[in-house]
C-alpha positions in Angstrom: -15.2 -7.2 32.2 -13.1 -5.6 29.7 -14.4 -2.1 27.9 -13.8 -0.8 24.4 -14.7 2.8 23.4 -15.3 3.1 19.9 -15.5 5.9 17.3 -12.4 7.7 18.2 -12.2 10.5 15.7 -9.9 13.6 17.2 -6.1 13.4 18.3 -6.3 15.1 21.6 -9.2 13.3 22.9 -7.9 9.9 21.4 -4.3 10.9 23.4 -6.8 11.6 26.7 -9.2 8.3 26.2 -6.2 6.1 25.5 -4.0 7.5 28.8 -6.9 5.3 30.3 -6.1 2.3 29.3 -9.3 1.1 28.1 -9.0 -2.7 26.5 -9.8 -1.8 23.0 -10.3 1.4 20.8 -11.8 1.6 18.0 -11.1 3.6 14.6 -14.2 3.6 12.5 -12.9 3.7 8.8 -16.5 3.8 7.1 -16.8 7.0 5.3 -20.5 7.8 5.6 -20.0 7.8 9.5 -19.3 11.2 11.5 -17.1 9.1 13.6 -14.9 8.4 10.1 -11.5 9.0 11.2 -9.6 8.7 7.9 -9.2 12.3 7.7 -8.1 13.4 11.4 -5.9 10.7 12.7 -2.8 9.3 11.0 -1.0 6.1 11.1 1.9 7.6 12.8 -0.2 9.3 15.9 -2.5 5.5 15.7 1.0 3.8 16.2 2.4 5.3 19.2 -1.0 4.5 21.5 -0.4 2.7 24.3 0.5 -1.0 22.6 -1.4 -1.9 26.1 -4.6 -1.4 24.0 -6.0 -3.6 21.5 -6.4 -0.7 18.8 -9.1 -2.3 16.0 -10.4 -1.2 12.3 -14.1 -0.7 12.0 -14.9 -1.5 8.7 -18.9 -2.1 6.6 -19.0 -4.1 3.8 -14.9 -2.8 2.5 -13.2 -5.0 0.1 -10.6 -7.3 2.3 -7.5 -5.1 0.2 -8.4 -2.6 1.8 -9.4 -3.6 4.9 -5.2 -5.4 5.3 -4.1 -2.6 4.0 -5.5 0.1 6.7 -4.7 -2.4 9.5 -1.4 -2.3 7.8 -0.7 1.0 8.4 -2.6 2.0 11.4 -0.6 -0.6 13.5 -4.5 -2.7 13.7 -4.1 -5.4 15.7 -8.2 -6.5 15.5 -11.2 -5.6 13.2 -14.6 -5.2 14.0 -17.0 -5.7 10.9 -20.2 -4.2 10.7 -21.3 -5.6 7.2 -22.1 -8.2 5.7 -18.6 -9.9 4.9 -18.8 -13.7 5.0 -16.8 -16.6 6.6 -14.8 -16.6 3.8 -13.6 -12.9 5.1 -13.5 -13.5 8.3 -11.1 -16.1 7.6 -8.7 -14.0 4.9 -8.7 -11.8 8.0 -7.9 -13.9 10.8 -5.1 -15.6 8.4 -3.7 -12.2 8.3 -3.2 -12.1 12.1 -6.3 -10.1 12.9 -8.4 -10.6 15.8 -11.7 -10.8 14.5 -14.7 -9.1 16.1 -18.0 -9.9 13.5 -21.0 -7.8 14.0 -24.4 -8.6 14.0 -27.8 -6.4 14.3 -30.6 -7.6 16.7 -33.8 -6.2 15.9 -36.6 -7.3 18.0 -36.2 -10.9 16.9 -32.8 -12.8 15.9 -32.2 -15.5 14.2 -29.4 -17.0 15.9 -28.6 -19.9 13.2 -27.3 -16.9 10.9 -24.2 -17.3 13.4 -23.4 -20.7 12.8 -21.3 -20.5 9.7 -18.7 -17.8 11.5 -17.9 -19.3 14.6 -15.6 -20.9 13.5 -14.0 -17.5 12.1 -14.7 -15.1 14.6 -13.0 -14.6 17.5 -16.2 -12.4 19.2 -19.2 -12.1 17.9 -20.7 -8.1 18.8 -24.3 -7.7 19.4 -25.1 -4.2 18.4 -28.7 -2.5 17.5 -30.4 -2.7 14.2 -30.8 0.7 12.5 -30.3 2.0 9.2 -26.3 3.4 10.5 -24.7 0.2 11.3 -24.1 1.4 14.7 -23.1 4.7 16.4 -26.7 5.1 17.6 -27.4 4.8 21.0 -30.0 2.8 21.2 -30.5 -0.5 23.1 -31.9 -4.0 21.9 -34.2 -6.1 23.9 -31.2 -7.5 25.9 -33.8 -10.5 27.1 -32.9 -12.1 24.0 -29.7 -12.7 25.0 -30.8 -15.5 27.3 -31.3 -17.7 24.0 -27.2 -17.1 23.1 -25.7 -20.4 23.1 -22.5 -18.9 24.3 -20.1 -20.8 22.2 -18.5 -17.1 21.3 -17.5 -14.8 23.8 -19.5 -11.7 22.9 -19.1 -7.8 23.0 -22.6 -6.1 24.3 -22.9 -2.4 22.7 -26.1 -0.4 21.8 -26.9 2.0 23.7 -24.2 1.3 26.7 -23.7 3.6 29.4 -23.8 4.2 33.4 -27.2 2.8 33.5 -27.0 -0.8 32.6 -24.7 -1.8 35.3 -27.5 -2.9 37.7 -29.0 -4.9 34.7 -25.9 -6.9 33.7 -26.6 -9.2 36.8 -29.2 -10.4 34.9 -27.3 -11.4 32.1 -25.1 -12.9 34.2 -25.4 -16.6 32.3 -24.4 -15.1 28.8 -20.6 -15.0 27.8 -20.0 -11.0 27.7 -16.3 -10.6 27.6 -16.7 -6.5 26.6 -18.9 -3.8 26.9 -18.6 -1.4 23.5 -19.0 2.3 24.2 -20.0 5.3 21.9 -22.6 7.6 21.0 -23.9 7.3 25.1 -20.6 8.9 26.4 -20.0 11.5 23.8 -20.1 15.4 23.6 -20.6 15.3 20.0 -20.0 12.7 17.6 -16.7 11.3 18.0 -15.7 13.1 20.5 -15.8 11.3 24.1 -16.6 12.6 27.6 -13.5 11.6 29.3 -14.1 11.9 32.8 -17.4 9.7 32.4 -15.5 6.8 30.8 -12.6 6.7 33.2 -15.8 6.3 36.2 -17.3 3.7 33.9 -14.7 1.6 33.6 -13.8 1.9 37.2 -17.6 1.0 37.7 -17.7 -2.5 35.3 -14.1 -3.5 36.8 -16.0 -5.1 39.6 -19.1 -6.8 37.9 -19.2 -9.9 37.8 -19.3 -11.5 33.9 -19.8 -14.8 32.4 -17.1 -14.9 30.2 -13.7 -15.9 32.0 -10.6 -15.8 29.6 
């Protein structure tokens, strides 16, 4: 099971997350978020990251200029988006050589046929918690509804993710997770990650089981 720590915000714990090697990092360029790196990381320091890891734009609801354009310059290799861009987005992006990572929100209930029109746009789908913050918030979904996923997309499972859900991934066992996404559970303050904890973490989810195979 591959792991993704998002919300990377300052240089020298970015430098101490990425000598890791976690599968993905991600740079959250949404300017209402306290994980908004814009100001404290430049493209030059994003660039010389380990090209091991799948470094990817977080973006909600920017225009797609904008979106190529960071990418562009930060060396992006995937975005993750947290709006509500459509297909037709998804597309302009994957077009552009992006690996695309489309977000959506469970609440207590989800209407799964919402998915239909991006599948064939999206390389993951990430299930993340509802709130007002589009994401960054530590708090879990009912993960039982998970069992009604068709699995056509191979999914990355964030919301409140930490130490504690390893036992309970067994039971999810049938659904395609290909990722666990980490944030607010492993941080110090916002943005800036407990590094010891991750490195045990993803030692931990290196041996369970997933059912997702690429």
């Amino acid at each position: 099971m591959k792991l993704k720590v998002c919300g990377m915000k300052y240089p020298d714990n970015v430098r101490a997350v990425a000598a890791l090697l976690p599968d993905y990092m991600g740079f959250i360029f949404y300017k209402p978020s306290k994980r908004y790196c814009g100001e404290t990381l430049t493209p030059e320091f994003v660039k010389a990251l380990s090209p091991s890891i799948l470094k990817t734009g977080v973006f909600v609801n920017e225009s797609l200029e904008e979106v190529l354009r960071i990418c562009a310059a930060y060396g992006f290799k995937a975005v993750q988006l947290h709006g509500h861009e459509t297909p037709e987005f998804c597309l302009a992006c994957k077009n552009a050589g992006l690996e695309v990572i489309k977000v959506f929100h469970v609440g207590e209930t989800m209407d799964w046929s919402i998915l239909e029109p991006y599948k064939k746009v999206a390389d993951y789908f990430l299930f993340d918690t509802k709130t007002p913050e589009y994401g960054g918030s530590g708090m879990r979904f009912n993960w039982e509804i998970l069992q009604e996923y068709d699995n056509e997309i191979p999914l990355f499972l964030s919301g409140g993710v930490d130490e504690s859900i390893l036992t309970e991934l067994n039971d999810l066992k049938t659904v395609s997770i290909y990722a666990l996404d980490v944030n607010s559970r492993f941080e110090l303050e916002p943005g800036l990650k407990d590094v010891d904890r991750i490195k045990k973490f993803k030692e931990a989810i290196a041996t369970v089981p997933h059912g997702y195979h690429s």
